[in-house]
N, C-alpha and C positions, 0 to 999 in steps of 0.2 A: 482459384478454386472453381468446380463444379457448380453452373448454377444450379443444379437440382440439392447438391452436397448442401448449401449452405441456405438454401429454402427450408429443406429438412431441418437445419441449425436452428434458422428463424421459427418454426410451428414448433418444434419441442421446447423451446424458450417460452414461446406464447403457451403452449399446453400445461408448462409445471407451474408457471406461476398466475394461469387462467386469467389473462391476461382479457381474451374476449369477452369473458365472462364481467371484467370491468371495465370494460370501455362500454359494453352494453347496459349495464348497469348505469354509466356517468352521463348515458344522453340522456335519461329519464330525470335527471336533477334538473330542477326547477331553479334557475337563476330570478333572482329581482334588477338586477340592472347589466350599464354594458362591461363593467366591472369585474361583475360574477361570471360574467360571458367568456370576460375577456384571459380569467384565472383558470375557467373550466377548460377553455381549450391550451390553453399553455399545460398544463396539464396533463391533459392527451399526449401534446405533442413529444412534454416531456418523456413521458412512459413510452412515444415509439419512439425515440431518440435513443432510450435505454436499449428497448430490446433490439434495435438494431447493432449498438457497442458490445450489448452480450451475447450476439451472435457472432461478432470481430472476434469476441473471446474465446467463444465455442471453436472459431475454427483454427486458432492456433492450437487446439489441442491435437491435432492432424487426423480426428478424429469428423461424421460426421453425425447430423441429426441426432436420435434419446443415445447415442454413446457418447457425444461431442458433448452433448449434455451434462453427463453421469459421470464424465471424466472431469469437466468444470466445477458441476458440484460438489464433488466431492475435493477437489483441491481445496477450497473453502466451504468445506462440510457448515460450521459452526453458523458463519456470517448467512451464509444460504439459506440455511434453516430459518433463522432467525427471522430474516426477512419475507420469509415465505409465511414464516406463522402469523408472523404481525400483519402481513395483506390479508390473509383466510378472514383472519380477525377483523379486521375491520370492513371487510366488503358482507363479510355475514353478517355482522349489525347492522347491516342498512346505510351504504354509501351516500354521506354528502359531500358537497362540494372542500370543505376543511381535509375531511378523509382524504378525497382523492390526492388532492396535493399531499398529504403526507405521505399515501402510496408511492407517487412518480417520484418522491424525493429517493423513498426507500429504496425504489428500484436503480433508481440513478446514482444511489453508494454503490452499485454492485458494480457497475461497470462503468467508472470514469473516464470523463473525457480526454 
């Protein structure tokens, strides 16, 4: 694929499920040891692990960037949603270090390895 095609894939992924917006969010979490340290970036890394696999997925739809998108999500309308609402949810009450992990997990149902 086009590397512009599948940039576009990768920022419309990042865009619907603001993705920046928690990662910037998760540096602001205050860890107490190298533990929490070491969960907070597993974490991350998790969540760009995802949206890089849901961008594999955006681009078998032969589609690219918000149609590659819109075409993915709506294959799986329900599960999408879902997962969408429960991050909103939890990054607007104030992301801690428990959240995020639940987040990257959420996100990493979406697009297995």
């Amino acid at each position: 694929k086009a590397v512009a095609d599948v940039a576009a894939a990768y920022f419309a992924a990042g865009t619907f499920f603001q993705l920046d917006r928690i990662v910037a969010a998760a540096r602001d979490i205050k860890v107490a040891d190298y533990f929490d340290r070491l969960a907070l970036d597993r974490a991350l890394d998790s969540i760009g692990a995802a949206q890089r696999r849901i961008t594999t997925d955006l681009m078998r739809t032969g589609d690219s960037g918000a149609e590659a998108l819109q075409a993915w999500a709506n294959s799986r309308s329900e599960e999408v949603e879902r997962v969408r609402l429960a991050m909103q949810e939890i990054t607007t009450a104030g992301l801690t270090l428990s959240k995020l992990v639940v987040t990257a997990s959420m996100l990493g149902d979406l697009a297995p390895g």
